[in-house]
N, C-alpha and C positions, 0 to 999 in steps of 0.2 A: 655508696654511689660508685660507679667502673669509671673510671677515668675513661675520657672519648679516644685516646689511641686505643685502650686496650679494647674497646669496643670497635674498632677500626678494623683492628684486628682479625677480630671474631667472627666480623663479618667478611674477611677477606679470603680468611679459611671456608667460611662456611661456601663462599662463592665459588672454591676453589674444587671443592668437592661437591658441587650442586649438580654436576652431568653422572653423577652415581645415582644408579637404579636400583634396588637388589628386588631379588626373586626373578625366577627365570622370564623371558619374553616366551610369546605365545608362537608356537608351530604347528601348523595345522597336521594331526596327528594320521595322516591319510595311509600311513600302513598296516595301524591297528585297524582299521575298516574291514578292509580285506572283502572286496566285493567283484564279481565278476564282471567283466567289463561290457556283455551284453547282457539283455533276456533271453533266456532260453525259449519263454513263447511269445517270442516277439511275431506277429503276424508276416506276412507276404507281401501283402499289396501295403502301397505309402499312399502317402494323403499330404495337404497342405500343414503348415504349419494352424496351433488353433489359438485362440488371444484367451486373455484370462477370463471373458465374458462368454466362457464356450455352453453355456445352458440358452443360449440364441439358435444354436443348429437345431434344437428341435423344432422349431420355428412355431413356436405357440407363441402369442401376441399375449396370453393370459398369464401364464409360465413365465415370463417375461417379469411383468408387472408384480407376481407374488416375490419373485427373486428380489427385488429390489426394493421392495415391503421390507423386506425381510433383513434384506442389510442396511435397512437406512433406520427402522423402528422396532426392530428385535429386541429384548432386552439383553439378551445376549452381546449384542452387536455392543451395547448400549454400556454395558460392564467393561467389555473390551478395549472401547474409545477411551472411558475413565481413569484405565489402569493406563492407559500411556499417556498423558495427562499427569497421573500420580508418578512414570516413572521420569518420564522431565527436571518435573521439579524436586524430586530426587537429586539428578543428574546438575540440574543448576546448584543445589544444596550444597553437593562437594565442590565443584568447582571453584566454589565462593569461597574455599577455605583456600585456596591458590593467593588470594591476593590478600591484602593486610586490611584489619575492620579498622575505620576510624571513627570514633565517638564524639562527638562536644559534647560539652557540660559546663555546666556555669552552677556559683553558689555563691551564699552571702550567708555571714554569719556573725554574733553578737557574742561576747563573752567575757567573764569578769574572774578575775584571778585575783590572788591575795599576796602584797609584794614583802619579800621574806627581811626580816631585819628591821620593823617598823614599827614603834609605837606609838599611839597606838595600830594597828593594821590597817593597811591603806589596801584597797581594792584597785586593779589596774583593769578598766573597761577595754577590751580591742574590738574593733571590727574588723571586718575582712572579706572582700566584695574578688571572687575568682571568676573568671573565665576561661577556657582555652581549651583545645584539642588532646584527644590522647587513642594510638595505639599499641596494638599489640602481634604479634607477624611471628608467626614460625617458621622458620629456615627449611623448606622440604629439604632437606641435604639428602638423604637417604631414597628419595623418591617415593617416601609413603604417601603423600597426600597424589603425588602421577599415578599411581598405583590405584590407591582409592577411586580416582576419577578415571584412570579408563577399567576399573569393573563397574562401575554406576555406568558406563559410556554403554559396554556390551550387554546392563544388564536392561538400558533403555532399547535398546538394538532388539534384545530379546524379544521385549513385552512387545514392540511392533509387528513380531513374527509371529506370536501368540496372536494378537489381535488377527492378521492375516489368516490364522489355523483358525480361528472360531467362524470368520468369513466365508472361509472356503467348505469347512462341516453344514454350517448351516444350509448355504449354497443347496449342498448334496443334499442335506437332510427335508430341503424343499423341496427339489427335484425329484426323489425319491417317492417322499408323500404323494406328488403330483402322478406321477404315473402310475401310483398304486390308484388312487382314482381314478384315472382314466383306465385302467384296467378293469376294476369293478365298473367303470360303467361300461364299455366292452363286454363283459361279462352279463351286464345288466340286459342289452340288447339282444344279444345269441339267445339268453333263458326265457327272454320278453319274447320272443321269435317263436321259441319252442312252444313257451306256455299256447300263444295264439294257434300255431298250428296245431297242439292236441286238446284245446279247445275246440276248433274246429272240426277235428279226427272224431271226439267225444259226440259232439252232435249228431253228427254223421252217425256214428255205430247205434245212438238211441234210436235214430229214425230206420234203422235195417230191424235194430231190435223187434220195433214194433211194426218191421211191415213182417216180421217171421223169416228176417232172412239170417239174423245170425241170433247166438245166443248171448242168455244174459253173464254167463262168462267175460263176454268181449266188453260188453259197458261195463262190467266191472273193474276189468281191469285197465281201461282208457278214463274212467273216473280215478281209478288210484293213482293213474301215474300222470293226471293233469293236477292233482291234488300233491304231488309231489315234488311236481315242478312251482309251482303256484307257491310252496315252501319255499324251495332255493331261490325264488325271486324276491321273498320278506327277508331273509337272510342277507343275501345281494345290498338291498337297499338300507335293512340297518349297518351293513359294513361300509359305504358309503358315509353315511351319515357319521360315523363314527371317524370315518380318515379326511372328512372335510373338516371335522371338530379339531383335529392334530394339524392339518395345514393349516387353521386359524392360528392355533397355540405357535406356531414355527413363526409366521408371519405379524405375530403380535396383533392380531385384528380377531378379535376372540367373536362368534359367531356370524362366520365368515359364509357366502354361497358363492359356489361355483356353479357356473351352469354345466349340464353334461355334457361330454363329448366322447371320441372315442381314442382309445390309444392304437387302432391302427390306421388313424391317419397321419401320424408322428415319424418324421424319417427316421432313420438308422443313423446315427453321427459315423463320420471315417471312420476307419482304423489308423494307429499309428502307425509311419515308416519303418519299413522293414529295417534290422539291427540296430534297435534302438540302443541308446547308451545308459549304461549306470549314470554317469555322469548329470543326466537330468535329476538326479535325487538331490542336487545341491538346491534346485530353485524350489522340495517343499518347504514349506514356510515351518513347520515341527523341527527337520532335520538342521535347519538353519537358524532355531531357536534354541535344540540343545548347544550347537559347536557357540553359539553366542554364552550362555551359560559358561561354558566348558572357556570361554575367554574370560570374563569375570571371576572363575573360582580362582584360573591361574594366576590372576591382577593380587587379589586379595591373600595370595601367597608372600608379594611384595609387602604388601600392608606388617603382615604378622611378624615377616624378619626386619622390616624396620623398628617395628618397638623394641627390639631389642639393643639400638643404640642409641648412642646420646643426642638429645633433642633439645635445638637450639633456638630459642626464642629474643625475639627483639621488641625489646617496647621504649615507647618515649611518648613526651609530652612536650607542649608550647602552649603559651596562656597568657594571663596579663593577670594580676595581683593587685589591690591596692586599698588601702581603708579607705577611701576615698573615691565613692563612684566618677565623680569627676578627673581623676587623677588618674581612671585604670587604665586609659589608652594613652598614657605618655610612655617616654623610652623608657623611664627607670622603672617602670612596673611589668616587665616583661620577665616571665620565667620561662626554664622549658629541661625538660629533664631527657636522657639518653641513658639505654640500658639494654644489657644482653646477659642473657641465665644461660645456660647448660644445664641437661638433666640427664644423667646415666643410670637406672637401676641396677644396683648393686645386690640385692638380697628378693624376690618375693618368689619365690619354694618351686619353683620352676612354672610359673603360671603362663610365661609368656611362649618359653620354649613349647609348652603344652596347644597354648595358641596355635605356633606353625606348622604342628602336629596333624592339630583338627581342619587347619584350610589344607593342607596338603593332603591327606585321608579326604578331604571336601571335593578335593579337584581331581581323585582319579575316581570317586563314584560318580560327577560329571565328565570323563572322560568314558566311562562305562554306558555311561545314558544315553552320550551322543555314541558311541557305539552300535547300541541297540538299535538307536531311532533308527541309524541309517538301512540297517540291517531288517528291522520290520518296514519300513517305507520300500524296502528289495523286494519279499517276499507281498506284500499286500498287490504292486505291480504286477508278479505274477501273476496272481489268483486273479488278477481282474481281465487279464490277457486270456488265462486259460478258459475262464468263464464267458468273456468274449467272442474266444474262437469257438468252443463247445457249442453254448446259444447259436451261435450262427449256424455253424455248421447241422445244426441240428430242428432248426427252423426249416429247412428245405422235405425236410422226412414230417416234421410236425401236418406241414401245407399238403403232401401226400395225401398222409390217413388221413384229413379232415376233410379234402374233396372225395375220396372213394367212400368215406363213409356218408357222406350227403347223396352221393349217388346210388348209395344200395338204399338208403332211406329213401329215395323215392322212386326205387323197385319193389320196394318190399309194400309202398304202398300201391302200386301197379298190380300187384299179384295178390293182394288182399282184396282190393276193388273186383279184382278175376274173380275169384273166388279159389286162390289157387295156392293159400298159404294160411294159416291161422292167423289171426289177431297179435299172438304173442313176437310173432317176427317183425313186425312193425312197431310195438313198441320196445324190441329189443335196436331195431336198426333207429329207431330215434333218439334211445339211447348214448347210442354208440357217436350219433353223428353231435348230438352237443355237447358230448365228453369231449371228444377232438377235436371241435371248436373252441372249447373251453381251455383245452392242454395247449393248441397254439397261440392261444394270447396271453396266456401264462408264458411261455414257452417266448413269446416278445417282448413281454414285462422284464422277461429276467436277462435278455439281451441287451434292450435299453438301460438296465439297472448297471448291467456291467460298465456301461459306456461310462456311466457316472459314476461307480468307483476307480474307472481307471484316471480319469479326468481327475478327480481327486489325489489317487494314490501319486500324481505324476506332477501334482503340487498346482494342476489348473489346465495344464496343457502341456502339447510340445512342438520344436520348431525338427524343420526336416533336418536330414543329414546333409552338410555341406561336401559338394564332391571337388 
């Protein structure tokens, strides 16, 4: 048993040195980044700041409603909620080692000894009826268990930013899907357009067929090429079916129907404010998930140099004793015990030093990751600017050819009707005019698509530049 000064003691030392941390604190490492402080294709024209519910400016009431399918019964979504949940009670777990456990306990016990020097041997019956309190409390002196608790702290911080990045993918991953439908059925309408008009054209050339005014040349080749189209419209319709079966799968509603609509009644979302800043790369939810990492490896640096010194614990107890149930709650049956250990490793073959080895090796391959992130979340922004402006800019020439080809298609059947071109030039300019129909709704798919990876890449949105 320690005598209560010298446990007075030990504990006054241990107080003494309880504002000692070791392993570094965390600094936010902003010059290994190394990022340019604009985008280079940062557009022209600004716009309003956009909220993080930016899949609303398409202004589909449907689109809407899938969105929030999606993030409310995803399973995805569904994994994400549970991992911060699990990383909580984590986070409470360590925390709980901050303060001291106290136990009660109670026992009763019967027993018969044999009294020495007796003949013949007498048996000495005891009972012995305990109660009372007991614990046990280690001294963070060294700042291991602060340490422990703020990497549980940034590694619950994390899993929140995780959770945030599965929101935000899926988000897109809805969005995506969604316009890829509305594209196919855009698509669906132009082909459905065409098929009718060489339907129509087809009839027409049997009935000249048979008055001897053209030959059978020309129905054949207005049967091949309504037979053609009559194809790409079965095609059309099973790719549909197919990307309604994946925006189920997204939105966890597994044979899901959307009604048709078309993707050029869908606005154009803004563009971002001209000179935009790197500096928005801090609110993606990914890039703010590794630097959360990248604080928890650094914490756990502390952890590993603290086992290397001596670790001091306090334990005690108070109770009441007495063979005599009736007796145990008076004064003379009152125990209570006071105690403090120390523990220094002296010898285990370098296992600990090895320890601060491997979290340190731990913390610059997460200072490497958040490197990265920040660095692909630069270059993704790009690509979605470039893609943006490209599409746009390129929409206006798309809208050209697709009016002057509709309008030689219906000279070319002007001058067929004359009698004043072959057959084959009309169903070349029909051709032509629902390829270029087709190329600029594509050609708007992939301008909308940009809108939503840059929404994405920019971690949801962004606010203007303050002048």
């Amino acid at each position: 048993m320690i005598r209560p000064r010298l446990t007075l003691a030990v504990v006054a030392v241990a107080g003494a040195l309880a504002g000692c941390t070791l392993g570094p604190d965390y600094v936010r490492p902003e010059a290994q980044i190394q990022l340019p402080a604009q985008y280079a294709a940062a557009p022209l024209a600004a716009s309003p700041a956009i909220a993080s519910n930016w899949w609303t400016l398409f202004g589909d009431a449907r689109l809407d409603e899938l969105v929030r399918q999606a993030l409310a019964t995803s399973p995805d979504a569904m994994i994400a909620a549970a991992r911060i949940e699990e990383a909580d009670a984590v986070l409470r777990q360590v925390d709980a080692a901050l303060l001291p456990q106290i136990n009660a306990n109670a026992s009763t016990g019967r027993a018969r000894t044999i009294l020495p020097n007796t003949t013949p041997p007498k048996g000495l019956v005891r009972t012995t009826n305990r109660i009372g309190l007991s614990t046990a409390f280690e001294l963070d002196v060294w700042g291991k268990l602060r340490r422990a608790s703020e990497a549980a702290r940034a590694q619950a911080l994390g899993t929140r930013y995780a959770s945030e990045t599965v929101s935000l993918s899926l988000a897109s991953a809805v969005v995506q899907a969604y316009l890829n439908l509305r594209a196919i059925d855009a698509e669906l309408l132009v082909t459905r357009d065409t098929v009718t008009s060489q339907a129509s054209s087809t009839r027409l050339t049997r009935t000249r067929f048979e008055g001897g005014i053209v030959s059978q040349l020309d129905v054949q080749q207005a049967e091949g090429a309504l037979a053609g189209y009559s194809a790409a419209q079965l095609e059309l319709e099973k790719a549909r079916a197919l990307s309604e079966n994946l925006l189920g799968l997204l939105v966890g509603q597994p044979g899901l129907q959307v009604a048709p609509g078309d993707l050029r009644n869908l606005p154009v979302p803004p563009v971002p404010p001209a000179g935009l800043p790197s500096t928005l790369l801090e609110a993606r939810p990914d890039v703010r998930q590794a630097e959360a990492e990248l604080i928890a490896a650094n914490a756990r640096i502390g952890v590993a140099k603290a086992a290397l010194f001596p670790s001091i614990t306090l334990t005690g107890t108070y109770g009441r004793e007495s063979k005599d149930l009736s007796q145990l709650f008076n004064a003379p049956a009152a125990v209570w015990s006071l105690g403090a250990g120390i523990t220094q490793p002296i010898f285990e073959g370098g296992r600990l030093r090895a320890q601060v080895d491997q979290v340190t090796a731990q913390q610059k391959q997460s200072l490497e990751s958040y490197r990265k992130a920040a660095q692909s979340a630069f270059r993704e922004v790009n690509d979605a600017l470039v893609k943006l402006r490209q599409s746009g800019d390129a929409e206006d020439a798309y809208g050209r050819a697709m009016n002057a080809a509709q309008r030689a298609r219906q000279l070319a059947q002007v001058r067929y009707d004359g009698g004043y071109s072959p057959y084959l030039e009309v169903l070349t300019a029909e051709r032509t005019a629902n390829e270029a129909t087709l190329a600029w709704v594509q050609n708007r798919q992939a301008r909308l698509g940009a809108s939503v990876e840059l929404f994405k890449a920019l971690g949801g949105g962004w606010e203007p530049r303050s002048n």
